[in-house]
C-alpha positions as a Python dict, from the first residue, in 0.01 Angstrom:
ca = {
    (1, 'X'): (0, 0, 0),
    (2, 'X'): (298, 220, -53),
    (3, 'X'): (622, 140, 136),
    (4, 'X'): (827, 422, 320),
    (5, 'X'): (1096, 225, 183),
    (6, 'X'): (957, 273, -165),
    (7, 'X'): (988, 671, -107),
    (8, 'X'): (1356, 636, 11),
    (9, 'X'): (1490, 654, -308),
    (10, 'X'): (1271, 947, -484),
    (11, 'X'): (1389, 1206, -227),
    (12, 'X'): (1726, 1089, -234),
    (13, 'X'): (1749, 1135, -628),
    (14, 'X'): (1595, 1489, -543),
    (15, 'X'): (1831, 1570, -324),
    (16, 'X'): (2112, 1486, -546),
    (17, 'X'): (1922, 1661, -817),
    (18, 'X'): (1880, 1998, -584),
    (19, 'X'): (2259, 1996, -528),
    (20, 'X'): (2352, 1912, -876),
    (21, 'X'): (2147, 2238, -952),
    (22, 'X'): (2276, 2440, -670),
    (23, 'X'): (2690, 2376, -761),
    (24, 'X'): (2580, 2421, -1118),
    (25, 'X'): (2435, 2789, -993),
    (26, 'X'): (2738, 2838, -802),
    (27, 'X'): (2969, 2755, -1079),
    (28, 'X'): (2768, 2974, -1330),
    (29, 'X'): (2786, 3225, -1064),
    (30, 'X'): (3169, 3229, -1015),
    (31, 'X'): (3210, 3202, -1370),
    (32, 'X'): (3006, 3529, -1382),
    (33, 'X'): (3234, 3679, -1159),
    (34, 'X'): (3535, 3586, -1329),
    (35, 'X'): (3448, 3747, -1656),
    (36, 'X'): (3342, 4064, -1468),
    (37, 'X'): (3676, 4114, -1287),
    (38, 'X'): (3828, 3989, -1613),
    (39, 'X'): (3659, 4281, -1798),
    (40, 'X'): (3735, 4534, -1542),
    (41, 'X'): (4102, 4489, -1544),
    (42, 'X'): (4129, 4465, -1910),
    (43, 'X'): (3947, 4790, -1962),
    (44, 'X'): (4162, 4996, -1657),
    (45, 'X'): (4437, 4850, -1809),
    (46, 'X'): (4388, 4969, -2142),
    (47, 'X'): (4240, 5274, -2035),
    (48, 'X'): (4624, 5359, -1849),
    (49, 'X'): (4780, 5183, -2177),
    (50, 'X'): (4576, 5465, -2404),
    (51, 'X'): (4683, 5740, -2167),
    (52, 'X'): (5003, 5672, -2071),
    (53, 'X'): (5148, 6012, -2230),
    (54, 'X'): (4954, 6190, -2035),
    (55, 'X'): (5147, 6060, -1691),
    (56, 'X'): (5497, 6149, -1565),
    (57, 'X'): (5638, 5817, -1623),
    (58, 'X'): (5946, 5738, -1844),
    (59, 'X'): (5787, 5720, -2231),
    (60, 'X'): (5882, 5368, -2320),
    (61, 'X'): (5741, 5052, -2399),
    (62, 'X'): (5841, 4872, -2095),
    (63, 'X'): (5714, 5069, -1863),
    (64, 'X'): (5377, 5103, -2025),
    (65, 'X'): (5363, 4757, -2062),
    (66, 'X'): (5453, 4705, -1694),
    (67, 'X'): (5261, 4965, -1520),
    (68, 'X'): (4966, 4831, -1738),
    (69, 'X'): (4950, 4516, -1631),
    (70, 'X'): (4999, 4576, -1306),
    (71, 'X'): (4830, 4883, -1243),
    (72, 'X'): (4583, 4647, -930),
    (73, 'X'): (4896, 4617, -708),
    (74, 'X'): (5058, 4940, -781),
    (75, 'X'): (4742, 5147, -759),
    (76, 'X'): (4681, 5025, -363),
    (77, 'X'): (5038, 5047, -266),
    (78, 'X'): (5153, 5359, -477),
    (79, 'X'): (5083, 5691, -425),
    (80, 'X'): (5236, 5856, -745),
    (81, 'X'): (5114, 5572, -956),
    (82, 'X'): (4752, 5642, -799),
    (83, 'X'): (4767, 5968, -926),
    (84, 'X'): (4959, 5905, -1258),
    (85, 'X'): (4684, 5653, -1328),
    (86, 'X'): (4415, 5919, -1237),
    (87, 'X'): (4594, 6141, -1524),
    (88, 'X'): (4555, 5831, -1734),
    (89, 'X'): (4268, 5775, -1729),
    (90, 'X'): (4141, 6175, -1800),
    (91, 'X'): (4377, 6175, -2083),
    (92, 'X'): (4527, 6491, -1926),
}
């Protein structure tokens, strides 16, 4: 005759098995995430790197370096930088 007692320990090593699995998902999932906003800003940014001249900014190396690597914050709290960037990115 089986014991419930016996079964105590199967469904607890499932359980830990089941959440194993699920922060394993979870970490694949943010990981997933991380690349894709990784990707994303390094292609805007070197999008506005490659068409810098085409904006009305200063033409040095400091500024393009600067307004490329922080083209997220400047974009949502600049107007003329939104539509420098916009230039940039036309390669007008």
């Amino acid at each position: 005759m089986i014991d419930i007692n016996d079964q105590i320990p199967r469904s607890h090593g499932n359980a830990e098995l089941k959440f194993s699995i699920l922060i394993l998902e979870q970490i694949a999932m943010g990981g997933l995430i991380t690349v894709v906003l990784i990707v994303t800003y390094a292609g805007f940014a070197w999008k506005f790197w490659s068409g810098y001249r085409s904006t009305n900014f200063t033409r040095s190396t400091t500024n393009r370096l600067i307004f490329s690597l922080l083209w997220p914050v400047l974009l949502i709290t600049n107007k003329s930088y939104r539509q420098n960037f916009r230039k940039a990115l036309k390669g007008r």
